[in-house]
TITOR-412245 format. One line per 8 residues: number of its first residue (from 1); for each residue x, y, z of C-alpha. Coordinates in steps of 0.02 Angstrom, whole numbers, plus 32768, in hexadecimal, padded with zeros to 4 digits. Example, Ala and Ser with C-alpha at 12.3 -4.5 7.8 and 13.67 -1.06 7.14 Angstrom:
2
1) 8267:7F1F:8186 ~ 82AC:7FCB:8165 $
This chain:
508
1) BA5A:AF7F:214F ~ B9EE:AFA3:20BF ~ BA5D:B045:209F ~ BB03:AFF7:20C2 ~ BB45:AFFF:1FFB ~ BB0E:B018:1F4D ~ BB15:B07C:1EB0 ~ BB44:B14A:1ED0 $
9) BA9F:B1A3:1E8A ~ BA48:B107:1E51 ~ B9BF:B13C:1EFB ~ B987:B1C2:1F5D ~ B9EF:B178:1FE7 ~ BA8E:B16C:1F67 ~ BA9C:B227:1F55 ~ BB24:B287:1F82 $
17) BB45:B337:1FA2 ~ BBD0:B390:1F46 ~ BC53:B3E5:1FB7 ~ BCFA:B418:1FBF ~ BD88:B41D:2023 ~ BE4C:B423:2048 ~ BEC6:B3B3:20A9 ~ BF4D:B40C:20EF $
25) BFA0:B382:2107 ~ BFD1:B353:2058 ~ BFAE:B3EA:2019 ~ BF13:B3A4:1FA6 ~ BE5A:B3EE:1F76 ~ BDD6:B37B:1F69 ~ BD38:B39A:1EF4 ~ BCA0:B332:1EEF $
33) BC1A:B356:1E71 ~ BBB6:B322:1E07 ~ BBBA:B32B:1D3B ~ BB24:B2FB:1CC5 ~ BB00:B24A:1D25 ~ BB9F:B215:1D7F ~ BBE8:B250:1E0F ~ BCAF:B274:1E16 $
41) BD2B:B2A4:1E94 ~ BDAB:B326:1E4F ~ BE5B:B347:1E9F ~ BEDA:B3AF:1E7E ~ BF89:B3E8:1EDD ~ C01E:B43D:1EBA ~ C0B8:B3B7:1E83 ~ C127:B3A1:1F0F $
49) C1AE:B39C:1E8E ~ C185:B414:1E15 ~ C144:B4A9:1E6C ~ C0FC:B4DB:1DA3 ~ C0A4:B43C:1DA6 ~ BFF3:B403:1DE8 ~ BFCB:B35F:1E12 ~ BF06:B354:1DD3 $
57) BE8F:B2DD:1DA2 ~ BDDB:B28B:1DC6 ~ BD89:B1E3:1E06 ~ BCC9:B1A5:1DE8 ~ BC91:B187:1E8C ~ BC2B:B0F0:1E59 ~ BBF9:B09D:1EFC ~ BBC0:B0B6:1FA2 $
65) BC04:B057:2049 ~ BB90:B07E:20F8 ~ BAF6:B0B3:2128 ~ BB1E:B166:2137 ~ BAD9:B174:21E8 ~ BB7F:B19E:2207 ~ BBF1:B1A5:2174 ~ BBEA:B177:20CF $
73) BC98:B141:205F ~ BCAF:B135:1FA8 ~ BCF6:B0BC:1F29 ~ BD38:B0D7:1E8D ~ BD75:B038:1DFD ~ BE0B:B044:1D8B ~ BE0A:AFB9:1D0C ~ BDA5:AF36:1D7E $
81) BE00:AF67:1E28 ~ BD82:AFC0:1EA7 ~ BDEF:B03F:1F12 ~ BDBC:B0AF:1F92 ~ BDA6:B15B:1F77 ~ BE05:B1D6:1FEE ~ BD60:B23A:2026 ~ BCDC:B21C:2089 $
89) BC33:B26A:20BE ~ BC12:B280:2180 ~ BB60:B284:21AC ~ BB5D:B2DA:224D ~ BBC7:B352:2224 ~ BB85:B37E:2177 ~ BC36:B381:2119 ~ BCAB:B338:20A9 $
97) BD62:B305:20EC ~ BDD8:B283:20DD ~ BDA2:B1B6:2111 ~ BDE2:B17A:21C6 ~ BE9C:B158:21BA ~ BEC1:B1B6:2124 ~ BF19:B252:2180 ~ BFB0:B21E:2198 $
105) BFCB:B212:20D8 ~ C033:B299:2076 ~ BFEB:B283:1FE0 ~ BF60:B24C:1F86 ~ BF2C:B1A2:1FC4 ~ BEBD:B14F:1F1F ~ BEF2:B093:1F26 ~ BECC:B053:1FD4 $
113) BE62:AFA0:1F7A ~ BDC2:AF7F:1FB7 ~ BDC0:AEC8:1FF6 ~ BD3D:AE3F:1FE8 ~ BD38:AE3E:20AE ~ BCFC:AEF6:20BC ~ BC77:AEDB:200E ~ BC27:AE3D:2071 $
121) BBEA:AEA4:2112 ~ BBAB:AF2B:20A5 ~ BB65:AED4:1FFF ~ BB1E:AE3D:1FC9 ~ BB3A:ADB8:1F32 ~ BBFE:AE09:1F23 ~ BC63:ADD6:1E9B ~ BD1D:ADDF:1EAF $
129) BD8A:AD8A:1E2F ~ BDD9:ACFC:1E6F ~ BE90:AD0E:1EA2 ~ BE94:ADCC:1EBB ~ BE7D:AE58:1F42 ~ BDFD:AEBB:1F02 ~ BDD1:AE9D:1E4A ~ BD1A:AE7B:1E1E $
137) BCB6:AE52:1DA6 ~ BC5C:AEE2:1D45 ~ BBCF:AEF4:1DBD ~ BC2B:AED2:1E6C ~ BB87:AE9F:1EBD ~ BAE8:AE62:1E99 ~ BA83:AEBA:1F18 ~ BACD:AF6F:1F7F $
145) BAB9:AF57:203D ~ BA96:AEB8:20A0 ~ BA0B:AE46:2054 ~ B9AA:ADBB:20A8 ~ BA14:AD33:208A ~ BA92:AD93:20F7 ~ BA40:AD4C:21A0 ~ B9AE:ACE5:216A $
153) BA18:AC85:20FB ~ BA04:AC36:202F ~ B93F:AC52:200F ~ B935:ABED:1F78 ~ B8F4:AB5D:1FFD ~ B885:ABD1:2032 ~ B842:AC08:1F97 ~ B829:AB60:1F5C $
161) B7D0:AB24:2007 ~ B756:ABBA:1FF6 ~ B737:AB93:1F50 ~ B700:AADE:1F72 ~ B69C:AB28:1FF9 ~ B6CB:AABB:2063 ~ B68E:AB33:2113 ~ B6E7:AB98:2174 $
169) B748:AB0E:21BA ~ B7BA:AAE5:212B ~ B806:AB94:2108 ~ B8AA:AB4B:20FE ~ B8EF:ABEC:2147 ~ B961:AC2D:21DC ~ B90F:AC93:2248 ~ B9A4:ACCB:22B1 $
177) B93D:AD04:2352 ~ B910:AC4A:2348 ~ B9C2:AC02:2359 ~ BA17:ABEB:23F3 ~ BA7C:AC76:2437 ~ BB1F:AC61:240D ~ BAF4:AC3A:234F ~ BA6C:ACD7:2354 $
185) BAED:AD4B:237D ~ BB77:ACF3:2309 ~ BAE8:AD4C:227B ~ BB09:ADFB:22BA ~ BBB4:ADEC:22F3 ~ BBFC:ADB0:224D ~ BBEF:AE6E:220B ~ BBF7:AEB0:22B3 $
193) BC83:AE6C:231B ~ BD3A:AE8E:22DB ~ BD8F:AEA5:2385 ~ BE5C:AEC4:238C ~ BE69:AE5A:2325 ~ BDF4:ADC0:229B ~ BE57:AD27:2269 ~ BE06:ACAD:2207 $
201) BDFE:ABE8:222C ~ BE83:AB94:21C4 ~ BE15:AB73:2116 ~ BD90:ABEA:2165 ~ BD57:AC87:2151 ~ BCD3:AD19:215B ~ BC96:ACD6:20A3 ~ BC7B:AC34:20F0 $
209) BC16:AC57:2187 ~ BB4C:AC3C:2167 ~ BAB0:AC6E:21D8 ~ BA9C:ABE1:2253 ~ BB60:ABBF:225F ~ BBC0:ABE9:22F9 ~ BC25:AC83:22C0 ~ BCC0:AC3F:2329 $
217) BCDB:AB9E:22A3 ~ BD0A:AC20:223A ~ BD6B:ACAA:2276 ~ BDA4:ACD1:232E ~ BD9B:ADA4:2368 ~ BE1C:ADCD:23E0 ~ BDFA:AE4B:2459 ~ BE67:AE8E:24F0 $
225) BE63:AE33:25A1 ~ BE3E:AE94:2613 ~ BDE6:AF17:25B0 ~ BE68:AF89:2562 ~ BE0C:B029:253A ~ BD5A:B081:255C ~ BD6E:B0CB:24A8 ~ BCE2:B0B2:2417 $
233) BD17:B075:2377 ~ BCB0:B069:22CB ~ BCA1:AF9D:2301 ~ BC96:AF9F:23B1 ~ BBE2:AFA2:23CD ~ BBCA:AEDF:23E3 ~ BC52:AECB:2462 ~ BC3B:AF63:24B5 $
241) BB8D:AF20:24D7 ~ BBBF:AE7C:2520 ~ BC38:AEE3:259D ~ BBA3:AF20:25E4 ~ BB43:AF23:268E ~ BAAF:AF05:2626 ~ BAE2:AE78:25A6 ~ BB40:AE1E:2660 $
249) BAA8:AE0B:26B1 ~ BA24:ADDE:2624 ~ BA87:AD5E:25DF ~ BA41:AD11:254F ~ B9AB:AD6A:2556 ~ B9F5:AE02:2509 ~ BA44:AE24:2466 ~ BA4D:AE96:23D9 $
257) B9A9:AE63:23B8 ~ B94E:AE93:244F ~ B979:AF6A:2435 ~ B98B:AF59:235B ~ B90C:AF23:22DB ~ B975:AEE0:223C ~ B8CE:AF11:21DC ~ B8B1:AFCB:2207 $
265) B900:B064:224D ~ B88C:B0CC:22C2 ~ B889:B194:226D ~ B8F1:B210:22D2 ~ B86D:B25C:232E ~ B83D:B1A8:2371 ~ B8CF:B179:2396 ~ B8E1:B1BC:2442 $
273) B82C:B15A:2480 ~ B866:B0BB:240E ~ B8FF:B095:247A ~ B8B9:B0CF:250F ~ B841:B04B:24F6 ~ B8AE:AFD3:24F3 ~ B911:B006:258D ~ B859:AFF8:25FC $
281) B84D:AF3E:25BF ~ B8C3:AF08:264F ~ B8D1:AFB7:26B5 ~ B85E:B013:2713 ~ B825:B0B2:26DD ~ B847:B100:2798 ~ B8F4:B0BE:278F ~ B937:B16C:273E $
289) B99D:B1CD:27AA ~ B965:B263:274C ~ B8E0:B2DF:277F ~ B849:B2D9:2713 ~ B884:B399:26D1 ~ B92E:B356:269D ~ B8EE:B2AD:2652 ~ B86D:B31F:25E8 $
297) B908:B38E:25A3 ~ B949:B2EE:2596 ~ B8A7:B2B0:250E ~ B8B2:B21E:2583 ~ B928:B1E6:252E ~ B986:B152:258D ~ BA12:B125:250E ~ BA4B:B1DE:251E $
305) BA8A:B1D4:25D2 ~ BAB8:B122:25BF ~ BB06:B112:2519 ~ BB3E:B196:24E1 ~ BB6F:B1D3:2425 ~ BC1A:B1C9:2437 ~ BCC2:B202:23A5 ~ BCFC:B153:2368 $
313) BDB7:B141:237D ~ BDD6:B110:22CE ~ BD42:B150:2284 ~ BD80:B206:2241 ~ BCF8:B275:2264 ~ BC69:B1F0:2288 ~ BC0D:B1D4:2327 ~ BBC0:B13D:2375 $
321) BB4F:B0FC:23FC ~ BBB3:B0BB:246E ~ BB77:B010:249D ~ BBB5:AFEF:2557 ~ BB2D:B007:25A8 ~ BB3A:B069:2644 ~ BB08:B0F6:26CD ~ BB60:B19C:26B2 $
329) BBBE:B1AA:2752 ~ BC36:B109:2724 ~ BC98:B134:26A5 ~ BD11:B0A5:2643 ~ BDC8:B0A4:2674 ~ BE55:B051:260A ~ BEB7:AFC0:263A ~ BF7A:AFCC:264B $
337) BFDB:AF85:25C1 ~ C040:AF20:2615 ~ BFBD:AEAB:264A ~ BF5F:AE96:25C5 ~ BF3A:AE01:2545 ~ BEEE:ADCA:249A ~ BE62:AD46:24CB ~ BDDD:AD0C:2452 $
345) BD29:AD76:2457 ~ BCAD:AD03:24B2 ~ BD30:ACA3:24F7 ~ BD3F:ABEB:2488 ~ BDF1:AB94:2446 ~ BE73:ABED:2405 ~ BEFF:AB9A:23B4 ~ BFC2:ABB9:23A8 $
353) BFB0:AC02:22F1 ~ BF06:AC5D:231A ~ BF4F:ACCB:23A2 ~ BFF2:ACCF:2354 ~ BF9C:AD2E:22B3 ~ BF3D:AD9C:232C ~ BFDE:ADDF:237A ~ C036:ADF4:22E2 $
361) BF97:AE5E:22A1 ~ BF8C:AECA:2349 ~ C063:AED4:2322 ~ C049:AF22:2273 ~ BFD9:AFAC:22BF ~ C02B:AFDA:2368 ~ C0F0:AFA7:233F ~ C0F4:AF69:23E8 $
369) C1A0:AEEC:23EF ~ C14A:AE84:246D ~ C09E:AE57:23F2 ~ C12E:AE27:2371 ~ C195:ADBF:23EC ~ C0E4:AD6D:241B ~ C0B6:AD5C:2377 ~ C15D:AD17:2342 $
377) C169:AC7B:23D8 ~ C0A1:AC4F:23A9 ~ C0B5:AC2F:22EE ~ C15B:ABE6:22F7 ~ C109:AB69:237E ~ C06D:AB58:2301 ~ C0D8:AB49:225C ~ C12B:AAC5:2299 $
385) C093:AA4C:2293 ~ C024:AAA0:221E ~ C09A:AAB5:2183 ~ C00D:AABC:20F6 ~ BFD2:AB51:215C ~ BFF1:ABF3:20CF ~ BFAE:AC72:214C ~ C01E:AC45:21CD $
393) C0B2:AC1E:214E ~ C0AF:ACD1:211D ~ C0A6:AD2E:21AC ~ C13F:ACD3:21FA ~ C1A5:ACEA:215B ~ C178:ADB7:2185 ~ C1B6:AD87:222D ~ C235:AD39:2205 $
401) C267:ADD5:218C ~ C248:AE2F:2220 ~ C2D6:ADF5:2271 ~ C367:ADDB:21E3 ~ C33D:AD25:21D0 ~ C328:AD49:211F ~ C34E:AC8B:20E6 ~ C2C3:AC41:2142 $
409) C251:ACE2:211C ~ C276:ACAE:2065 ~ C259:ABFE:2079 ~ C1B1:AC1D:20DC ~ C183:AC8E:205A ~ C19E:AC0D:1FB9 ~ C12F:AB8C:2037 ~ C0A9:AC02:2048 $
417) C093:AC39:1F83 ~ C097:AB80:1F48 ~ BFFB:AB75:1FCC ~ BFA9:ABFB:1F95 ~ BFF1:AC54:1EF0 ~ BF6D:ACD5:1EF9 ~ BFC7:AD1D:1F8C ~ C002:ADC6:1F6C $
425) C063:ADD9:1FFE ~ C0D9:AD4C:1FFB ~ C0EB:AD6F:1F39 ~ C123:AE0F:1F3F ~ C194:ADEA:1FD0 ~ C1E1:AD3F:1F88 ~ C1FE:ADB9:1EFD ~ C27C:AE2A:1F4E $
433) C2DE:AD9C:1F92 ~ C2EB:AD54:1EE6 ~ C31E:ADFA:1E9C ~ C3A6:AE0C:1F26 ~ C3E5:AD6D:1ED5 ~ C3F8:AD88:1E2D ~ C357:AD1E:1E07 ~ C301:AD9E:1DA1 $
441) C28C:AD5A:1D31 ~ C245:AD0D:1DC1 ~ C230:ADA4:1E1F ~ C1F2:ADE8:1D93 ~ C178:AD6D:1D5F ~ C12C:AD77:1E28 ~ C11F:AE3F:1E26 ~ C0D0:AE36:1D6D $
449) C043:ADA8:1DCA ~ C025:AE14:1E6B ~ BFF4:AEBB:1DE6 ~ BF7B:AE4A:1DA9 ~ BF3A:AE2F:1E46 ~ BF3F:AECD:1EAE ~ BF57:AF6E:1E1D ~ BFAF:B00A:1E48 $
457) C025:AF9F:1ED8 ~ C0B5:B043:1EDD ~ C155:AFBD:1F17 ~ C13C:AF29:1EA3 ~ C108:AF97:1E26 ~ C1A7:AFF4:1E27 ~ C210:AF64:1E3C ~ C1E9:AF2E:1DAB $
465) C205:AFCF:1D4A ~ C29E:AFC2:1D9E ~ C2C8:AF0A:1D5A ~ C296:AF1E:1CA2 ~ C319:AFD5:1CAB ~ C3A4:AF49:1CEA ~ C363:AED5:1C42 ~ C375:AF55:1BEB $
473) C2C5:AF75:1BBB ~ C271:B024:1BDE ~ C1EB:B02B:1B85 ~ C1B5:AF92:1BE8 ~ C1E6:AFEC:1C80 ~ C191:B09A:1C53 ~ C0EF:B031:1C20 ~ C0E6:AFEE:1CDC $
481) C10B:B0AD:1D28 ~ C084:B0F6:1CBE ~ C00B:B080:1CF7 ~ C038:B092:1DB4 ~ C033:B160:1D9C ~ BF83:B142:1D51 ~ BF59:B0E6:1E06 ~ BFC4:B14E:1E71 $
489) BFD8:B21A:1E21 ~ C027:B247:1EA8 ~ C09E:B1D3:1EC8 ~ C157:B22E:1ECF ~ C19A:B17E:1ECC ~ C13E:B14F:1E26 ~ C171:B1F6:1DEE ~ C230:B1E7:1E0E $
497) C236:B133:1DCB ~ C1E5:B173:1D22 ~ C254:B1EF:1D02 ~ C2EF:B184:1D23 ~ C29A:B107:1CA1 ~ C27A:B19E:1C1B ~ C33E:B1C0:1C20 ~ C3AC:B169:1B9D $
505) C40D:B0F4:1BF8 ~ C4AF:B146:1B99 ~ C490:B1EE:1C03 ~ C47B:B18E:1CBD $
């Protein structure tokens, strides 16, 4: 956790290792290197349009997300806005490629935002602007990686009670081993449990949760009933654990805690004996199956037999211990589809509105017609009594859209933004709707507030080219393109809408 984020180069740990290489995919070369004291990523690819043209440019990589036991991504900023940078480093494998999910993209991918939910697992004291996706203030963070106010809580009680000396008994502090279970492992599963799927508490979320609060006030993880796959994925490790033969039968007793010290990190050449240790606190030594030959080949190494390093399903080329603890001769099996259910992680209440959101997340990923359907029958059920609700609001508008309803999409959408006008989503759909009406300078006005919000956005962005060609304005129109090619390069979209603005309207 002490590695988790920070400045590229600014530590021994924050170095990087220049490479190269191509995705065939798109077509693209990736550099990463390093000039006089900053560290850049340089691309460059042929123009899909212009066979005699090269899409080419460079990023700063400026900071750091992960540990780099695995994997290691990048971030880049563009006036305020922290982005993620299309390459990252895999540890095990020793190489440079593209991040998890980032395949499937024909071009080159430079304006996926970088949230405030995935800067609070990995850094502490973050700073996002109020009102916006992922603009910060000029330093981000005030500390890289996860500092002790993370699961021990605010110290300046503590500091103050030491300096009174008023004994060991007045430390003012959370020890979390010290907390009952449920609230002990609310500490580690805040950063460690996503599931299918993490909804937030109406007025809740991860930003609200502190050490010594029951995780499940604040957000609810979703997770498949019966167990729907034996796969790993990058955040899997904390209920993969409590799926286990182990976890079952200890109870309480056992937690992250018990195997992991927050503190330290045993070297690689101890970690075999380290773990193993561990194991022999609750199983006999003559237990092993193995012959003492094999074990030895083995370095005695328990976790090797019984979780194994296994490829993360959405983890590109990154491997993890899987956590489901178990003997080698009973493997996992999945669960059929058809029976299968969202329930909330550690059982607890789930509302209407909280399971409605879950479905229409798991909907967005797998395009299943039955999550929307489910999704659709929950929040309509939950909007009908919770109507100050934005969340909700929102997604059932989409729903709604879903399904040619567009007057009550619309409607649901205007609710939603006077609820929460920072909502980028529900302005730059409430926008459309009042552009297919003939309310222009409202739809402009809302695409013009969400650029503020969330830079280089390709569809509003255009849209509003688009509008200010109709109003006959385009310079105003070219000013917006040029600022969404400096986001997005290789954007043919961007590309085509620019040069239709650079034409005199007299020659269209």
């Amino acid at each position: 956790m002490g590695r988790s984020s920070g400045l590229v180069g600014a530590s021994a740990h924050g170095e990087l290792k220049p490479g190269e290489f191509r995705h065939q995919g798109s077509g693209a070369t990736y550099r990463i290197y390093r000039e006089n004291t900053g560290y850049y990523l340089e691309f460059t690819k042929e123009d899909s349009l212009d066979p005699n043209r090269k899409v080419a440019g460079r990023r700063r990589l400026e900071y750091f997300i992960g540990s780099g036991a695995a994997a290691r991504a990048y971030v880049h900023s563009q006036d305020g806005f922290l982005f993620q940078a299309p390459v990252s480093y895999y540890s095990s494998a020793q190489r440079w490629d593209l991040p998890p999910g980032y395949q499937e993209y024909r071009y080159i991918h430079l304006s996926r935002p970088v949230d405030n939910d995935c800067l609070e697992c990995h850094a502490s004291g973050v700073r996002p602007i109020p009102g916006t996706t992922n603009r910060y203030e000029p330093v981000p963070f005030l500390e890289g990686a996860i500092g002790c106010e993370r699961c021990h809580g605010p110290g300046q009680q503590h500091v103050a009670a030491m300096s009174a000396k008023r004994g060991r008994g007045a430390r003012e502090i959370i020890n979390p081993a010290k907390l009952d279970a449920r609230r002990r492992d609310s500490v580690c599963a805040l950063c460690h449990l996503s599931g299918e799927a993490r909804v937030p508490r109406a007025g809740r979320s991860l930003a609200t949760f502190k050490p010594g609060d029951l995780l499940t006030d604040h957000v609810v993880s979703f997770v498949w009933e019966p167990a729907d796959s034996p796969e790993v994925t990058v955040i899997s490790h904390f209920e993969r654990l409590w799926r286990s033969r182990c976890k079952e039968e200890s109870g309480d007793r056992m937690w992250c805690g018990t195997c992991h010290d927050p503190h330290s990190v045993p070297a690689p050449s101890e970690r075999a004996q380290f773990f193993r240790q561990k194991c022999l606190g609750c199983h006999q030594d003559a237990s092993c199956r193995l012959s003492p030959e094999s074990r030895a080949k083995q370095a005695n190494h328990c976790a090797g037999c019984h979780m194994p390093t296994t490829r993360a399903a959405d983890g590109g080329h990154s491997a993890f211990t899987d956590h489901f603890i178990r003997r080698p001769d009973r493997a996992t099996t999945a669960t059929g589809q058809a029976a299968r259910s969202l329930a909330p992680f550690w059982g607890g209440t789930a509302h209407a509105r909280e399971r409605g959101l879950a479905y229409a997340d798991v909907a967005q990923t797998t395009q299943a017609p039955a999550h929307y359907a489910r999704a659709f029958d929950l929040l309509k059920g939950a909007a009908a009594t919770q109507t100050s609700d934005d969340m909700a609001l929102m997604r059932l508008a989409f729903l709604y859209s879903r399904r040619q309803e567009h007057r009550l999409a619309m409607e649901l959408y205007e609710r939603s933004l006077k609820l929460d006008p920072s909502s980028v989503t529900a302005a730059v759909n409430l926008a459309t709707y009042l552009a297919r009406q003939g309310r222009m300078p409202e739809a402009i006005r809302l695409w013009q507030d969400t650029l503020t919000r969330e830079a280089g956005l390709e569809a509003p962005g255009i849209n509003l080219a688009r509008a200010y060609l109709q109003m006959g304005d385009p310079t105003a129109a070219r000013n917006i393109l040029m600022k969404l090619q400096e986001h997005n390069p290789d954007s043919a979209a961007v590309r085509e809408a620019l040069a239709a603005a650079s034409v005199p309207a007299t020659q269209k």
